[in-house]
C-alpha positions in Angstrom: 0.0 0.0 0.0 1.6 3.0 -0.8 2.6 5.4 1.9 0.5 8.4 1.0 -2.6 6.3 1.0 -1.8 5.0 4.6 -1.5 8.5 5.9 -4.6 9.2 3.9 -7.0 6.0 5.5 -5.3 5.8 8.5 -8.1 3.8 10.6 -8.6 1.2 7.8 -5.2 0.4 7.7 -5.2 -0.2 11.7 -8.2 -2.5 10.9 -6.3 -4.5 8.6 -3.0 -4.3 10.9 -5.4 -5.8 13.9 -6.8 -8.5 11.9 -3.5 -10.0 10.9 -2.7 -8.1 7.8 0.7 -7.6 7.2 0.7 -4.4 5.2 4.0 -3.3 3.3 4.3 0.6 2.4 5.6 1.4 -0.8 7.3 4.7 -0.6 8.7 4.9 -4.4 7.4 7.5 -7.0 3.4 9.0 -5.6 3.4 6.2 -3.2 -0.1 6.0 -4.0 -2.5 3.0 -5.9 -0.1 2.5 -9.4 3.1 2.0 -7.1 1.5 -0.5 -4.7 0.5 -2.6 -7.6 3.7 -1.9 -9.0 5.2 -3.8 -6.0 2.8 -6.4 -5.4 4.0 -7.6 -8.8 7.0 -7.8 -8.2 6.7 -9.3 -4.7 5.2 -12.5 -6.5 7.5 -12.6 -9.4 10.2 -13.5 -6.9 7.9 -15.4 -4.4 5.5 -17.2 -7.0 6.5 -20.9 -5.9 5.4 -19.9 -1.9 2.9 -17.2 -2.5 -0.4 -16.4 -4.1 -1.2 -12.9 -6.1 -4.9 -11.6 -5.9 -6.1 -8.1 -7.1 -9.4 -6.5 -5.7 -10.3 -4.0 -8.6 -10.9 -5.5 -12.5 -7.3 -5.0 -13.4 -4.5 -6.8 -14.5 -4.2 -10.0 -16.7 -7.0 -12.6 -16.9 -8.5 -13.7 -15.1 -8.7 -11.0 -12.1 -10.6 -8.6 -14.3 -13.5 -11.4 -15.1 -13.2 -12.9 -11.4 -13.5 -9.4 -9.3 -16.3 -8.7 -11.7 -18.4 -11.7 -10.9 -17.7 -11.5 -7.8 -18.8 -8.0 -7.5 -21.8 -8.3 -9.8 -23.6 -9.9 -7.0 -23.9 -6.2 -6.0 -25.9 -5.0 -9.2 -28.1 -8.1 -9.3 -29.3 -7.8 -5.9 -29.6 -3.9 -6.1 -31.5 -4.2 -9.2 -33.9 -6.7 -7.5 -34.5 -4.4 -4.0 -34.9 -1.5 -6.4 -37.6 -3.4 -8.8 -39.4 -4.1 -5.5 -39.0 -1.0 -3.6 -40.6 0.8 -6.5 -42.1 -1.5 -9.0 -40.0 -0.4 -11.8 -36.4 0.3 -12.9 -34.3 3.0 -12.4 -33.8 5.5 -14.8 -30.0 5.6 -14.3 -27.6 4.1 -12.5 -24.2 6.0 -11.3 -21.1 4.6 -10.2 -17.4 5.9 -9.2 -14.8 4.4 -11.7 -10.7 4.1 -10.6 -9.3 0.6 -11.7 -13.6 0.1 -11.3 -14.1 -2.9 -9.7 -17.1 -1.7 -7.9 -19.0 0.3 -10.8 -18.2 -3.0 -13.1 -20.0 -5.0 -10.2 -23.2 -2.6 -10.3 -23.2 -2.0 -14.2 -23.6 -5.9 -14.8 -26.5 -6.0 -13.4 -28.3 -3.5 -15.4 -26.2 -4.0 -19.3 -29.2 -5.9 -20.4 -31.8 -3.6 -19.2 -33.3 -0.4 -20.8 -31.2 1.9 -18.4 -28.7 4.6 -18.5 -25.4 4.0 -17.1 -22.5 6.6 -15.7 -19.1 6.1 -14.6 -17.6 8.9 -12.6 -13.8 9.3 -12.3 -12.2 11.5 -10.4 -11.2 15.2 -12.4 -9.2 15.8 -9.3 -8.2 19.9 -9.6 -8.3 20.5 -13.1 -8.0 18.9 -16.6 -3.9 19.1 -16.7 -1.7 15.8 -16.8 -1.0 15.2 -13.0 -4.0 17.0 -11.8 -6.8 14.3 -12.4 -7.1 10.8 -12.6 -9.9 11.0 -15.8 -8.2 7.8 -18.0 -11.4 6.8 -19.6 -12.4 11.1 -20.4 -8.9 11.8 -21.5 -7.0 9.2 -22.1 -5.4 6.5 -24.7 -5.0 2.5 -25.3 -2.4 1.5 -23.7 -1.0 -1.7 -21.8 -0.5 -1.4 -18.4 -0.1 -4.3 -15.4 -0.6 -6.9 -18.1 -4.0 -5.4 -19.5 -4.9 -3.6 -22.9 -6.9 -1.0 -22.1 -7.3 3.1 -21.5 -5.1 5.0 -20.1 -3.0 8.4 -19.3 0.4 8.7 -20.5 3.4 10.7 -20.6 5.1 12.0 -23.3 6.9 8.9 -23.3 3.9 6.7 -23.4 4.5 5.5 -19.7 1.7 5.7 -17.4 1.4 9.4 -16.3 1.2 10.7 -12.8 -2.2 11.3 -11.5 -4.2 12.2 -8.4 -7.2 12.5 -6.7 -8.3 13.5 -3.3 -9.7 9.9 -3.2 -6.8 7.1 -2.7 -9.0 4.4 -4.2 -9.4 6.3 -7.4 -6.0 7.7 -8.0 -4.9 5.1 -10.9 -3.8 6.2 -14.5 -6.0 3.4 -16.4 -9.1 1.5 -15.9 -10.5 -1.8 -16.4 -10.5 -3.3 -19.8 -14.4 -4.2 -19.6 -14.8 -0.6 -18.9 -12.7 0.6 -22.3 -14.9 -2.0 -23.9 -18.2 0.1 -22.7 -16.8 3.2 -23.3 -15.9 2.6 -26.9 -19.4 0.7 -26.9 -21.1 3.7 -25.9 -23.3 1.7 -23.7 -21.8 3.4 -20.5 -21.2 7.2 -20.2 -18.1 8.2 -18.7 -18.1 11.5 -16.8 -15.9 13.4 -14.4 -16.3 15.2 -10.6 -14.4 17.3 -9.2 -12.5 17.2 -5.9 -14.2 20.3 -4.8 -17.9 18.8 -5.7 -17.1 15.3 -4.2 -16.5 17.0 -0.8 -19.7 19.1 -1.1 -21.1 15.9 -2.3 -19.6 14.0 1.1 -20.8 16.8 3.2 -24.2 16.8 1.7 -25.1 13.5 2.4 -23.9 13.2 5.3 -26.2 15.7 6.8 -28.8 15.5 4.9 -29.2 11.3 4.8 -27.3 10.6 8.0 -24.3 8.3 5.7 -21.0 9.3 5.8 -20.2 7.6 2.1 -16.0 7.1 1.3 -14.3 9.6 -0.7 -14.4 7.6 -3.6 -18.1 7.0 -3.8 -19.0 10.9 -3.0 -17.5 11.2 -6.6 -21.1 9.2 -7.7 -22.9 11.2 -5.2 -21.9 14.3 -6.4 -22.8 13.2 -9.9 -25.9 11.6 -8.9 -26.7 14.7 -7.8 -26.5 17.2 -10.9 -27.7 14.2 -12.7 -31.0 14.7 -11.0 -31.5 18.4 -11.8 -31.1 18.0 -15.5 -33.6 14.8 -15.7 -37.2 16.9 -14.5 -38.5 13.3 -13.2 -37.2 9.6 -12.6 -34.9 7.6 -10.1 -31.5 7.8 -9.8 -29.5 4.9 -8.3 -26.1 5.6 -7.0 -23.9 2.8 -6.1 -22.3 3.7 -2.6 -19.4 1.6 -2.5 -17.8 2.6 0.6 -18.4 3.5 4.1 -16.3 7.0 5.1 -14.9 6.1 8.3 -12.2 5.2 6.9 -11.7 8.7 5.4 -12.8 10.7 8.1 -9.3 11.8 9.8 -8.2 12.6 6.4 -11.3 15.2 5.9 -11.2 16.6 8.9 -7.5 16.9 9.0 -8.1 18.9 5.3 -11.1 20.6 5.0 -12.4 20.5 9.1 -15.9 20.1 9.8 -18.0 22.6 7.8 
């Protein structure tokens, strides 16, 4: 895990540290999501005889991008069966954050097949500039990265390019093959939010609803949101893949408590 991340989610890293987990900080290049895979490669390429290499988001060679998927679509299914029956009907959209997107490929499969639109959100960070954002899908460019072919930001020497965003599950310079496959499909939409609007967005619901969502799904909040003032009528489902406790030293640490 790379070292800025376990500044940044501080209590879930105690969690995992209590539960067993022996958690190695990387501290090369950003020290952020990119260099932690980065060295979790190359752990297991000199350990593959006594160790095991698993990924949690729908990167990296095949399988892991088909198994986190299934696994995670267990999510879409059963949230577009609760919705169905909450309200007799569909929902008009569906919105999900997208980093490597592991969770938003778990809620999309369970509504490809059905009349509905579909958004991913990644993270515009502080601006539209190389380094400022983590937008691969919006602004970026096939490329192979991790063992997968897929989308994603480069430098001007075609290596992955430096990004950020304010959330540390998000901050990755490619995404999911499955989701350059939609995108070039056109049957998802791929949108950005800002760092600014995710925090309003975190703020917002947590007042306003009582939840206290992560950093990284406050990006689909915060879409969700202007989403609903341009549609006049209909149902937006927002996929809120986190829970912000882990996040909450880092908020109040930044921004306080407005």
């Amino acid at each position: 895990m790379g070292s800025v991340d376990i500044k940044k989610q501080a209590p879930n890293v105690a969690r995992m540290k209590i539960l067993g987990a022996n958690v190695k900080e990387v501290t090369h290049g950003l020290a952020t999501l990119k260099e932690a895979a980065d060295a979790a490669f190359d752990a297991y390429a000199r350990e593959y005889k006594d160790a095991i290499y698993c990924i949690g988001s729908v990167v990296g060679p095949h399988p892991f991008p088909m198994m986190v998927r299934d696994f995670q679509s267990i999510v879409g299914i059963e949230a577009r069966e609760q919705f169905v029956e909450m309200t007799g009907e569909l929902p008009d959209a569906v919105v999900a954050c997208v980093g490597g997107g592991s969770n938003s490929m778990g809620m999309f499969s369970g509504f490809l097949n059905y009349p509905v639109d579909i958004y991913g959100v990644e993270p515009l960070g502080r601006g539209t500039a190389l380094g400022d954002h983590a937008a691969s899908l919006k602004y970026g460019t096939e490329g192979i990265m991790h063992g997968f072919n897929s989308i994603m930001l480069k430098d001007e020497n075609g290596d992955p390019a430096p990004v950020y965003s304010v959330a540390s599950g998000l901050d990755y310079p490619s995404s999911g093959p499955e989701h350059a496959f939609l995108h070039d499909l056109g049957r998802v939409k791929y949108d950005v939010i800002s760092d600014d609007e995710t925090i309003d967005a975190f703020f917002t619901l947590s007042r306003l609803e009582g939840i206290i969502p992560a950093i990284e799904s406050a990006h689909a909040v915060a879409y969700g949101m202007k989403l609903a003032k341009t549609m006049g009528k209909g149902s937006v489902l927002i996929c809120l893949s986190g829970r912000g406790d882990k996040d909450m030293d880092y908020i109040i640490e930044k921004y306080g408590i407005r």
